[in-house]
Every structure is written in structure tokens, then in C-alpha cells.
MIDOSE-1310 file (N, C-alpha, C; in nm, 2 decimals, decimal comma, always signed):
residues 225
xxxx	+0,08/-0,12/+0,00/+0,00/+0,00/+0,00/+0,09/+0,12/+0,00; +0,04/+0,24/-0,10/+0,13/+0,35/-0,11/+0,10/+0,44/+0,02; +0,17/+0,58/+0,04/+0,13/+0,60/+0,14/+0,05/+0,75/+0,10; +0,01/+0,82/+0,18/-0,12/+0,91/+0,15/-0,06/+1,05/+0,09
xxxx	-0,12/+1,10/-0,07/-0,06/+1,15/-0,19/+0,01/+1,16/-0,29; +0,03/+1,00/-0,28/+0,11/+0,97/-0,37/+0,01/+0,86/-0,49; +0,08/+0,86/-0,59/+0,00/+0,83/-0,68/+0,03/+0,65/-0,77; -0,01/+0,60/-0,79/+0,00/+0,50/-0,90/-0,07/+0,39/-0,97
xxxx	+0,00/+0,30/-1,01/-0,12/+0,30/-1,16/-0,13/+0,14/-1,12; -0,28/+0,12/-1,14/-0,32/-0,05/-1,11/-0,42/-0,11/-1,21; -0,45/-0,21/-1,20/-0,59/-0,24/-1,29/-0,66/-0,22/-1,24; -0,80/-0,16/-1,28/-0,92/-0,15/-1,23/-0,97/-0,28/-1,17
xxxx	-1,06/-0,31/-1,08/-1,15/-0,41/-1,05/-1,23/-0,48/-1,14; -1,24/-0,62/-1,16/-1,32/-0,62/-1,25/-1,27/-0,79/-1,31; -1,25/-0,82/-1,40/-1,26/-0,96/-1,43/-1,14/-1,00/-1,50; -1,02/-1,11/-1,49/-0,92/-1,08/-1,53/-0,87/-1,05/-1,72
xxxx	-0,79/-1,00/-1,69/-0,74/-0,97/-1,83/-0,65/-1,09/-1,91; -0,69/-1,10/-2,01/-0,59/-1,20/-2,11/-0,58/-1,15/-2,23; -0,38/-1,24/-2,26/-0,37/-1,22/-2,39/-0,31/-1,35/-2,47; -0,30/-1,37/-2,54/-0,22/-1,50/-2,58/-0,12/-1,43/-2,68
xxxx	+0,02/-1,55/-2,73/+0,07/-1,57/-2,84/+0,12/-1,68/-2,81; +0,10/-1,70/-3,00/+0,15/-1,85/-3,03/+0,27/-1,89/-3,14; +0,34/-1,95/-3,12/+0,48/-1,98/-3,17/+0,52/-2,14/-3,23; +0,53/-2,16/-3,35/+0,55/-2,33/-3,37/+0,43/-2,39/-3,29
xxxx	+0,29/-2,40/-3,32/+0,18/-2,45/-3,28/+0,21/-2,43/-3,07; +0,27/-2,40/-3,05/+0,31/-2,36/-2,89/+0,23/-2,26/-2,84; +0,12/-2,26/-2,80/+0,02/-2,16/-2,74/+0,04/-2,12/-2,62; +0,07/-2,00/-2,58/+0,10/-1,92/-2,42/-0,04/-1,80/-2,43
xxxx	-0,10/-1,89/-2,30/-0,20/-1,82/-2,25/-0,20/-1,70/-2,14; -0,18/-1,56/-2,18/-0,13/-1,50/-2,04/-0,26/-1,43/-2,00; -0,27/-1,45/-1,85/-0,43/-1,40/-1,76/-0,33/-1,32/-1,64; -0,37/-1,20/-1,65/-0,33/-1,09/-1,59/-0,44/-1,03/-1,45
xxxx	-0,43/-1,02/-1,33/-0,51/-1,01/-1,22/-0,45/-0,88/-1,14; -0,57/-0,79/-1,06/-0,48/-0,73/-1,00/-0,52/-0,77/-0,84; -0,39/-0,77/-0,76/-0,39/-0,84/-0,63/-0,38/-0,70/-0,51; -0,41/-0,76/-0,43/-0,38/-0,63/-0,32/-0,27/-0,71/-0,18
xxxx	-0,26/-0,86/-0,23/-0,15/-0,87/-0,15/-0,07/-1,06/-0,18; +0,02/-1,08/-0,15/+0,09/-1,18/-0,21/-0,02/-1,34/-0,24; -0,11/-1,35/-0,11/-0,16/-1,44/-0,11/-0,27/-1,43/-0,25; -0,34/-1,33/-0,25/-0,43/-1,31/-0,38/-0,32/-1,31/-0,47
xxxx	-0,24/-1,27/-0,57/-0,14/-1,26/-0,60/-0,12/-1,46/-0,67; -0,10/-1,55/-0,51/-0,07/-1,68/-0,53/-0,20/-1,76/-0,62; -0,29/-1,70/-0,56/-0,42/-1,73/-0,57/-0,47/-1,79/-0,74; -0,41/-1,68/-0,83/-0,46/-1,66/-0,95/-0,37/-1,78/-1,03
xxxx	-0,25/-1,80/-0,95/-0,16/-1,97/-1,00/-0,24/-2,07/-0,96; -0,35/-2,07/-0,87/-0,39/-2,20/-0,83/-0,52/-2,20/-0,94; -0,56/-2,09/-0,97/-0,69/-2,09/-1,02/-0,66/-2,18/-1,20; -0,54/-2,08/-1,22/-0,51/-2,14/-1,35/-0,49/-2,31/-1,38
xxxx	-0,40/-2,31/-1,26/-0,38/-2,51/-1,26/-0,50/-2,58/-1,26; -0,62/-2,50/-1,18/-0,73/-2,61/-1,19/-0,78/-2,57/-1,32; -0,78/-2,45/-1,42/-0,85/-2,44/-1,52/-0,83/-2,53/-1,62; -0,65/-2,53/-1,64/-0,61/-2,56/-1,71/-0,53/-2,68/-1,65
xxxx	-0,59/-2,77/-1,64/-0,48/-2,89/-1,58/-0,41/-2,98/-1,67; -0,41/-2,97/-1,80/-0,34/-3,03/-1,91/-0,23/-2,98/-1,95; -0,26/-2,86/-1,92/-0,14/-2,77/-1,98/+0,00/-2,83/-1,95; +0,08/-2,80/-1,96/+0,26/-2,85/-2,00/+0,31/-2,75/-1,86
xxxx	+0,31/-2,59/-1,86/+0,38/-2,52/-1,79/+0,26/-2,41/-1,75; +0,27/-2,38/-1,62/+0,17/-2,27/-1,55/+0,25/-2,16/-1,51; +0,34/-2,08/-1,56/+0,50/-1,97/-1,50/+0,36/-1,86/-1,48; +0,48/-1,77/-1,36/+0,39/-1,66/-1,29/+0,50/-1,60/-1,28
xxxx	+0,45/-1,42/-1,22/+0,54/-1,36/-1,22/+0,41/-1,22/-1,13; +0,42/-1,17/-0,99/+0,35/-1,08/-0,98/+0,47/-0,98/-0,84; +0,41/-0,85/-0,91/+0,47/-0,75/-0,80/+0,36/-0,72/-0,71; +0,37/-0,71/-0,60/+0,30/-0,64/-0,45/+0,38/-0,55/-0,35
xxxx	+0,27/-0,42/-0,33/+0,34/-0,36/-0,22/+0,28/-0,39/-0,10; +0,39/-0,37/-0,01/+0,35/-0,42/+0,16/+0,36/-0,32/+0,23; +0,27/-0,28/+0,34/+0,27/-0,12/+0,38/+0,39/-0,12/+0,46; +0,44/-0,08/+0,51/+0,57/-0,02/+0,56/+0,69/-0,10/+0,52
xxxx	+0,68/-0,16/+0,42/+0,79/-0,29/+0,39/+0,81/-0,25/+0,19; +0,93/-0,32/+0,20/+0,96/-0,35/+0,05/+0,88/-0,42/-0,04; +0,88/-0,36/-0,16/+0,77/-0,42/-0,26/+0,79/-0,55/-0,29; +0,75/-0,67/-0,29/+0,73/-0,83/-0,31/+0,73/-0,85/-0,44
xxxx	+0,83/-0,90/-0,49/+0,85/-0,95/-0,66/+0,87/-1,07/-0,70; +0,80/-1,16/-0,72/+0,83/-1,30/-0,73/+0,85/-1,36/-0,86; +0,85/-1,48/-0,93/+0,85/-1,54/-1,05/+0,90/-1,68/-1,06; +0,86/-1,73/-1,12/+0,85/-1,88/-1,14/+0,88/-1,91/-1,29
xxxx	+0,98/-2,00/-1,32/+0,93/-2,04/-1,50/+0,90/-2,21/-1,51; +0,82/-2,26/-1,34/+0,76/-2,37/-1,34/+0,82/-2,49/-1,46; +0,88/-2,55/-1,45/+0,98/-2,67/-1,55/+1,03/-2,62/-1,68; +1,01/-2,48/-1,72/+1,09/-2,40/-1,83/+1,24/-2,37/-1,76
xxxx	+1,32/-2,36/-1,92/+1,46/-2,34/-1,82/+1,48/-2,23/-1,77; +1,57/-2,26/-1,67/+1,59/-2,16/-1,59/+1,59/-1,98/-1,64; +1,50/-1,86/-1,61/+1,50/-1,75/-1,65/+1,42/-1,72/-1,79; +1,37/-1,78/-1,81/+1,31/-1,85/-1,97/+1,17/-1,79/-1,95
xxxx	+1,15/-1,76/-1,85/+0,97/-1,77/-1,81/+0,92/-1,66/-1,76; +0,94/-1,70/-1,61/+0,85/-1,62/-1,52/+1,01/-1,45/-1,49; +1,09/-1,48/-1,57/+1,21/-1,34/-1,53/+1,13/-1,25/-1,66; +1,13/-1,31/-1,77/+1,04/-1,19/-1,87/+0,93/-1,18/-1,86
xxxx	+0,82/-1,24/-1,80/+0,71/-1,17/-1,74/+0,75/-1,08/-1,68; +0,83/-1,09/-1,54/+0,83/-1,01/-1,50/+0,89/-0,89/-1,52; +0,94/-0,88/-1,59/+1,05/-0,78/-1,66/+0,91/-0,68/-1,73; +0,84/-0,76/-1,76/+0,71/-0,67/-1,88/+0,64/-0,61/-1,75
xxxx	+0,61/-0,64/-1,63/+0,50/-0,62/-1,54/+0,60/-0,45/-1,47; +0,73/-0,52/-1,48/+0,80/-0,38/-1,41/+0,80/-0,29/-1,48; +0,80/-0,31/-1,64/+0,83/-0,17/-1,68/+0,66/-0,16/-1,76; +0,55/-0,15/-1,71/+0,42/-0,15/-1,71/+0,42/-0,05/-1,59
xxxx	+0,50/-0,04/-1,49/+0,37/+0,10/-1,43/+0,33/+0,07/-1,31; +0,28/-0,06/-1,34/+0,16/-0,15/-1,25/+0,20/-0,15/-1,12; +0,15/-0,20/-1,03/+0,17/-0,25/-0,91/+0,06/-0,29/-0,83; +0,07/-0,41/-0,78/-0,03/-0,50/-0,71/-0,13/-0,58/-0,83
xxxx	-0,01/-0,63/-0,88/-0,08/-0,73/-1,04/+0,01/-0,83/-1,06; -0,07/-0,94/-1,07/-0,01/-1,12/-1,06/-0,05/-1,15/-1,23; +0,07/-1,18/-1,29/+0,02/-1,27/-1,40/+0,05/-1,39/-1,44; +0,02/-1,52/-1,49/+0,02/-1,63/-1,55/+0,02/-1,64/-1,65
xxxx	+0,09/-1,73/-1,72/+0,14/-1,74/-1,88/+0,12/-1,95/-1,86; +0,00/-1,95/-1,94/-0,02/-2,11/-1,94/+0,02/-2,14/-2,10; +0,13/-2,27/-2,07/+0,15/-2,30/-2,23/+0,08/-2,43/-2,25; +0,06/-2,45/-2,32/+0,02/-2,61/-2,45/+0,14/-2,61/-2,56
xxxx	+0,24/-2,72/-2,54/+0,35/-2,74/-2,60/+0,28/-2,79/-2,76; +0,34/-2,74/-2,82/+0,28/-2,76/-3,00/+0,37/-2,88/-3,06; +0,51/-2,90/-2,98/+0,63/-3,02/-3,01/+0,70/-2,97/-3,11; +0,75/-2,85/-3,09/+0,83/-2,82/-3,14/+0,95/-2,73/-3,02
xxxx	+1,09/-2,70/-2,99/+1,07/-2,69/-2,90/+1,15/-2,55/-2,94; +1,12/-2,41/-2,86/+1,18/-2,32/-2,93/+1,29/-2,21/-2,84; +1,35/-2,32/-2,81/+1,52/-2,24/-2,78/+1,46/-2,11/-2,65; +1,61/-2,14/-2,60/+1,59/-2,00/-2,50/+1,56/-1,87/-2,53
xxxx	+1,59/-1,82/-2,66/+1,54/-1,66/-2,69/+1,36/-1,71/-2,75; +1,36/-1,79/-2,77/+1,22/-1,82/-2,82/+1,08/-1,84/-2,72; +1,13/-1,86/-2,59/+1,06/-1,87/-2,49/+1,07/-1,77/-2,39; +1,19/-1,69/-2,44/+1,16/-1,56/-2,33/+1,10/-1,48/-2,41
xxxx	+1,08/-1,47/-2,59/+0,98/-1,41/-2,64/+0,88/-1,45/-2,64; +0,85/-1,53/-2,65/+0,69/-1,58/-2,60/+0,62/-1,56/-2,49; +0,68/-1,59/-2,35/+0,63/-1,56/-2,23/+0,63/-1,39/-2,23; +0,70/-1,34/-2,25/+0,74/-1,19/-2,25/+0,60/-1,12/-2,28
xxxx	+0,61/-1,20/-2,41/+0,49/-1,13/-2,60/+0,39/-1,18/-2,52; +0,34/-1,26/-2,42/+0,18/-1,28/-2,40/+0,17/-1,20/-2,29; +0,25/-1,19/-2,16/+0,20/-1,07/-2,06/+0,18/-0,94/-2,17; +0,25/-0,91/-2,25/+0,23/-0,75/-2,30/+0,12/-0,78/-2,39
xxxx	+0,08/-0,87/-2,43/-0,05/-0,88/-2,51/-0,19/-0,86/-2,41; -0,16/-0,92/-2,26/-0,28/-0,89/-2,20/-0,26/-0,75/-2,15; -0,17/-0,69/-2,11/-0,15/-0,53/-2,03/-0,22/-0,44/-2,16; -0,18/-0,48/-2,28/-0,22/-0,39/-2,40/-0,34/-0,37/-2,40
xxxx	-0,40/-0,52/-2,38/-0,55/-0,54/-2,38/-0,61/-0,42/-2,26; -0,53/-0,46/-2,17/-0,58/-0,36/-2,04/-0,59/-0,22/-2,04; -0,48/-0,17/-2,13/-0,46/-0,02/-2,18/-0,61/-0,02/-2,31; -0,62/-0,07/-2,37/-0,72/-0,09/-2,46/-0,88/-0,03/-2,40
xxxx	-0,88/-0,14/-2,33/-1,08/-0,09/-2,24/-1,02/-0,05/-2,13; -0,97/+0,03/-2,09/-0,97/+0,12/-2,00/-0,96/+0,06/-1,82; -0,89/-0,05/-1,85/-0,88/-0,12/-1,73/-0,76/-0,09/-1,66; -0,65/+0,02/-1,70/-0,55/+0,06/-1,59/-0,62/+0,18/-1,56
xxxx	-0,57/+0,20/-1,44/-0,63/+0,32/-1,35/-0,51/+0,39/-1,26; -0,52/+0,52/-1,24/-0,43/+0,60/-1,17/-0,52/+0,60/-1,01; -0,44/+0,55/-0,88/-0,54/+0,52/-0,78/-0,40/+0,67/-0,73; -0,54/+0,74/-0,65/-0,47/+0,80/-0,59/-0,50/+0,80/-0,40
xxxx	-0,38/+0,83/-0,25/-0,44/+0,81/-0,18/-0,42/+0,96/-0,10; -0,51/+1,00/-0,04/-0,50/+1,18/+0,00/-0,55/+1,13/+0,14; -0,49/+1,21/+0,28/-0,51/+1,20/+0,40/-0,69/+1,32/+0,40; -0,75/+1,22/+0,50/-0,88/+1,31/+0,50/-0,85/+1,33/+0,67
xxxx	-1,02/+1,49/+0,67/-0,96/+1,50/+0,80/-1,13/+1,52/+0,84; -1,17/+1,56/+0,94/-1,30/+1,57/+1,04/-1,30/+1,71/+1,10; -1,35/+1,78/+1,06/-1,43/+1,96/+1,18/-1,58/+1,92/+1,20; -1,56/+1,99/+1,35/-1,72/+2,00/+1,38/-1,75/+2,13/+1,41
xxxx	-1,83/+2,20/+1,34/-1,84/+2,35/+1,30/-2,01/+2,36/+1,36; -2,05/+2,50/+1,35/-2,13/+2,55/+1,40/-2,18/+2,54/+1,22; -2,37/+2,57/+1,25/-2,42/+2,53/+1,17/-2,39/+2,69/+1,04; -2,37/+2,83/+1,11/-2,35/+2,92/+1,08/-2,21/+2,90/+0,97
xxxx	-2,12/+2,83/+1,01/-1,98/+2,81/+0,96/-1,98/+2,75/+0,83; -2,06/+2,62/+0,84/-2,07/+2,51/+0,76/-2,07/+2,52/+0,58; -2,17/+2,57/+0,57/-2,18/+2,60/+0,41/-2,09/+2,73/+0,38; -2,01/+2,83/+0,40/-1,94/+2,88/+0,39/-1,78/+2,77/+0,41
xxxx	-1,78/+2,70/+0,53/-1,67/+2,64/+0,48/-1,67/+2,52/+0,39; -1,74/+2,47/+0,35/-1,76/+2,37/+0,26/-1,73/+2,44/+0,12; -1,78/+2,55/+0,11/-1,76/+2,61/-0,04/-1,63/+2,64/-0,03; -1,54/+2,68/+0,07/-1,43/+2,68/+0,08/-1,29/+2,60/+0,04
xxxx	-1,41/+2,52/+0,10/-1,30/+2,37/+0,08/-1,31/+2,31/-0,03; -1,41/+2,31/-0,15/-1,46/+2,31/-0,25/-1,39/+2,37/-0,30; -1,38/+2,55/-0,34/-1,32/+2,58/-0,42/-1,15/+2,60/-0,43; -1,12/+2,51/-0,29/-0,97/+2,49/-0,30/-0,91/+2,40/-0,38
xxxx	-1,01/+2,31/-0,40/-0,98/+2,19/-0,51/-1,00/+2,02/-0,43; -1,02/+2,05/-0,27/-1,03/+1,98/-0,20/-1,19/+1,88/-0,21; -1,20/+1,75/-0,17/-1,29/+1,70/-0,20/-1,33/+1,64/-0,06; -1,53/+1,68/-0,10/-1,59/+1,67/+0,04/-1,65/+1,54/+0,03
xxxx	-1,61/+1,45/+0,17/-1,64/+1,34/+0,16/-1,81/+1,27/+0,24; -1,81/+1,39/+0,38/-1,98/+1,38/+0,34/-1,98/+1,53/+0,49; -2,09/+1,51/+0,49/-2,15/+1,62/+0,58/-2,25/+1,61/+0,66; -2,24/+1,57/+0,78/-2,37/+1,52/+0,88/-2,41/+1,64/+0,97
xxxx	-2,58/+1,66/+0,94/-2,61/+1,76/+1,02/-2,65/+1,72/+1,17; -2,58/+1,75/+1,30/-2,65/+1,76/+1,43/-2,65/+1,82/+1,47; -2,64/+1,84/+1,62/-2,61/+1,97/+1,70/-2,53/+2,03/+1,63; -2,46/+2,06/+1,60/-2,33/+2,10/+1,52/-2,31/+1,98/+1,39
xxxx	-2,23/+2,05/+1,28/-2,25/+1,98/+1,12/-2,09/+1,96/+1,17; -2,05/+1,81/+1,13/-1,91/+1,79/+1,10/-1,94/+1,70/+0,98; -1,76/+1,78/+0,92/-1,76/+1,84/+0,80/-1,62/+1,71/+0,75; -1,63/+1,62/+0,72/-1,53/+1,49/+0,68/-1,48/+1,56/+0,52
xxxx	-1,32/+1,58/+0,53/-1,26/+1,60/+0,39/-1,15/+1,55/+0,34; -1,11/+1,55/+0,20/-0,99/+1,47/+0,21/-0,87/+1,59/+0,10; -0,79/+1,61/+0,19/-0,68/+1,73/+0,12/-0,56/+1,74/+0,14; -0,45/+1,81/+0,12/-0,36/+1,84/+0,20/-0,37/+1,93/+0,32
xxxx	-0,35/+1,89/+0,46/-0,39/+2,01/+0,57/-0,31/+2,14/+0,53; -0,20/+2,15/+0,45/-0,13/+2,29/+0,47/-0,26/+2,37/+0,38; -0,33/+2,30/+0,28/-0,45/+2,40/+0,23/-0,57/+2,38/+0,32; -0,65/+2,32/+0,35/-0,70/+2,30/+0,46/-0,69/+2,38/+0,58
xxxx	-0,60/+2,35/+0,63/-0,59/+2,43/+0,81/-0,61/+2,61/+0,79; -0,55/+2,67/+0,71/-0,58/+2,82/+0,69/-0,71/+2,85/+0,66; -0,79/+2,74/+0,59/-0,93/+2,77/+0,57/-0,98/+2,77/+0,70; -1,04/+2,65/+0,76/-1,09/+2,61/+0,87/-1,04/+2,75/+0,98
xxxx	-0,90/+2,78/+0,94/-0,89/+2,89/+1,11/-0,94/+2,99/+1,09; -0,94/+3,04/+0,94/-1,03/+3,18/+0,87/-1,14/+3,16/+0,90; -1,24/+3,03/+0,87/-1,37/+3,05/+0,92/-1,39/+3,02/+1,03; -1,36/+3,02/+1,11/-1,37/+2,94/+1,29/-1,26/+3,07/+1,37
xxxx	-1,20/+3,13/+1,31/-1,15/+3,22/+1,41/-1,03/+3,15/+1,49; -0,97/+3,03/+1,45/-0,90/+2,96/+1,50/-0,92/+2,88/+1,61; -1,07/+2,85/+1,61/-1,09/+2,81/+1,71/-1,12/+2,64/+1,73; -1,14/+2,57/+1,58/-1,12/+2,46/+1,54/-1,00/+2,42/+1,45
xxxx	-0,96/+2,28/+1,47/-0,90/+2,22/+1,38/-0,94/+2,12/+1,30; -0,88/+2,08/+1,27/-0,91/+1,95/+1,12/-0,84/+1,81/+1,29; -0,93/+1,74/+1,24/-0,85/+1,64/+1,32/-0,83/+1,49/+1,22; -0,75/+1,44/+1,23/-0,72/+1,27/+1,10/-0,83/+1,20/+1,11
xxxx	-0,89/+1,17/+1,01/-0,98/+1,10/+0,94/-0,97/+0,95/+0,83; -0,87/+0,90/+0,84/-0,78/+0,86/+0,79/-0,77/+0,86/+0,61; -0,78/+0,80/+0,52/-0,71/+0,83/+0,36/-0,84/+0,83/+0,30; -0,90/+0,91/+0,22/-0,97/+0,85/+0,12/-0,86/+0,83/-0,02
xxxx	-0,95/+0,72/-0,13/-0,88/+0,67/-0,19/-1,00/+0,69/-0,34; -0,90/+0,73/-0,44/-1,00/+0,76/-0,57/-0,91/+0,67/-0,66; -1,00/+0,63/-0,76/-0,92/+0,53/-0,91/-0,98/+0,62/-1,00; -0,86/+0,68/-1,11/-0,96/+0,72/-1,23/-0,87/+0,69/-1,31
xxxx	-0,94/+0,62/-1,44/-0,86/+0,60/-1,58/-0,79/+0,63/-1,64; -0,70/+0,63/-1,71/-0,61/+0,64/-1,75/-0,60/+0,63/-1,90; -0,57/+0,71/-2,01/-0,54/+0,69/-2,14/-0,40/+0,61/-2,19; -0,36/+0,59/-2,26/-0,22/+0,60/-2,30/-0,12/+0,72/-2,33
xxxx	-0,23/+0,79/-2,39/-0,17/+0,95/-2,38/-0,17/+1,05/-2,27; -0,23/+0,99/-2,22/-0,23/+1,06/-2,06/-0,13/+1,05/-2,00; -0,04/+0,93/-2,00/+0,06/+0,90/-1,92/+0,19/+0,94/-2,05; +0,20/+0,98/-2,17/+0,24/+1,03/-2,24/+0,30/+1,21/-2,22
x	+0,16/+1,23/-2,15/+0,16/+1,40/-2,19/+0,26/+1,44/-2,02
């Protein structure tokens, strides 16, 4: 997990991604997932083996971050020779952007057998066939995570400071009327805190609310410009 304002890029939610390519009748099935931690991550190798239990080779390769720890990079090239497999998946997954995404590359041997640079193009050429796919329908996403915070204002304060906090660029996450309206937002406090003391006289603070968290799509050109 990133930590709060910082930005990066995952697959949306939603149903896994695949791509194939095929070489000398040798078909590499790659199913691309996004995980939120090693075990989900494992998960999507087990799913494939039962799908596909004929297959010849099941290679994986997924990055994860762990909150206060170093990011988790794993890979397998399951009875392919050594580095053949699961090192160029993962090679495609690193320089993809991504993070918190497991993929599998299932083969059906065609009997022909196609040498070491033949199998790290292959394994390679089907992860980037599904990420493409994913860039395609709109399935990468920029997640971003911003610290939210909590005021409890008089009812006199409220709609003045909400439009405040509004037209700072800051986003209101909800607004409960009681004795007093507190006012849940998610921003950076250095813009934040000078509002709140201008309208309150300094007489309230923002107190932690902890992160909200937004995903919004992503073009190719977007990450271009």
C-alpha cells in the first residue's frame, strides 16, 4: 500500500485480463489479475492449474506492495529453463507501471521446442499482449491516496466552509447535520488548516480521518503528456 498523496497505476477491479501468443503451434496463454497482497497474487496460479490442468507449464510472475515494507516481486518459470519464463514476465509487469498485479502465462507445447530466446519471447509477448489489452478498455487506472480530515463547526460556519474547501480543489467526503455539522474531507492540511482557522477564528482544527482513496482511468496519452 502507497502511502497518503502519492499516486500510481493498477488495474481496475473487475474480471481478469488476457492475452495470448502463439509460436510453432506452442500456445502461451497469459491471464493478468490485479492483487492487493501476495496471497491473492498466489491465488490466481492456483486458479489457473485447476483451469487448465493439461497444460505443460503454469509460469507466474506478480509485483506487490506491503505497507511499511519493500515491494514483493516473485517469478517462477515452473519446468521452463531456468530464466526463460517467469524473469520476462516479469520484466514486462516492471516496466508496465503497475503495481499490485499477478500474471500467469499457461502453455500447450505444439512439439516443437523453441530455444531460449524463443521462450523468453513468448512468455514476454503474452504478458504484454494482455497489459495492452488492459490499456485498450480502460482497465489501468491512476489510484490515488490523499489524507482526510474531520471539523465539527457550528451550523452558521458550515456552508461557507464547505464552499471553501470546495473551491480549493479539496474534496468533500460527506457532511452530517447535528447539534453541530461535521464536515469529513480529504486534502492536504497545509491548504486546509488556513481555511478552517479563517472560518472558525482559530478556534477549530481539522483532526485525521484517515485516507480516502480515488481510481480514475487512464489513457495512453495521458501518461504520455
Amino acid at each position: 500500500m502507497t502511502a497518503p498523496g502519492t499516486r500510481v497505476l493498477r488495474l481496475a477491479d473487475g474480471p481478469d485480463v488476457t492475452g495470448e501468443y502463439e509460436e510453432k503451434r506452442s500456445r502461451f496463454l497469459a491471464v493478468v489479475r490485479r492483487c492487493d497482497d501476495e496471497e491473492a497474487a498466489r491465488d490466481l496460479i492456483a486458479d489457473l492449474r485447476r483451469a487448465h490442468p493439461a497444460a505443460r507449464h503454469h509460469c507466474s510472475a506478480f509485483l506487490v506492495d506491503v505497507p511499511g515494507s519493500s515491494r514483493i516481486e516473485r517469478s517462477n518459470d515452473d519446468g521452463e529453463p531456468s530464466g526463460t519464463a517467469g524473469t520476462p514476465m516479469l520484466e514486462v509487469l516492471r516496466g508496465s507501471g503497475l503495481t499490485g498485479v499477478s500474471a500467469v502465462v499457461v502453455r500447450w507445447f505444439g512439439g516443437t521446442r523453441l530455444g531460449t530466446g524463443g521462450l523468453v519471447r513468448a512468455y514476454g509477448s503474452a504478458v504484454s499482449a494482455a497489459l495492452d489489452q488492459a490499456w485498450r478498455t480502460g482497465r489501468v487506472v491512476e489510484v490515488t491516496r490523499t489524507p482526510a480530515w474531520r471539523a465539527e463547526v457550528d451550523h452558521s460556519v458550515a456552508g461557507g466552509l464547505e464552499g471553501a474547501v470546495r473551491g480549493a480543489g479539496a474534496r468533500v467526503l460527506g457532511v452530517d447535520h447535528g447539534r453541530r455539522v461535521v464536515l469529513t474531507v480529504a486534502g492536504e492540511l497545509e491548504v486546509l488548516g488556513p481555511i478552517l482557522a479563517t472560518r472558525t477564528s482559530g478556534g477549530v482544527e481539522w483532526q485525521p480521518a484517515g485516507v480516502a482513496t480515488t481510481e480514475n482511468a487512464v489513457r495512453c496519452r495521458d501518461m504520455e503528456s
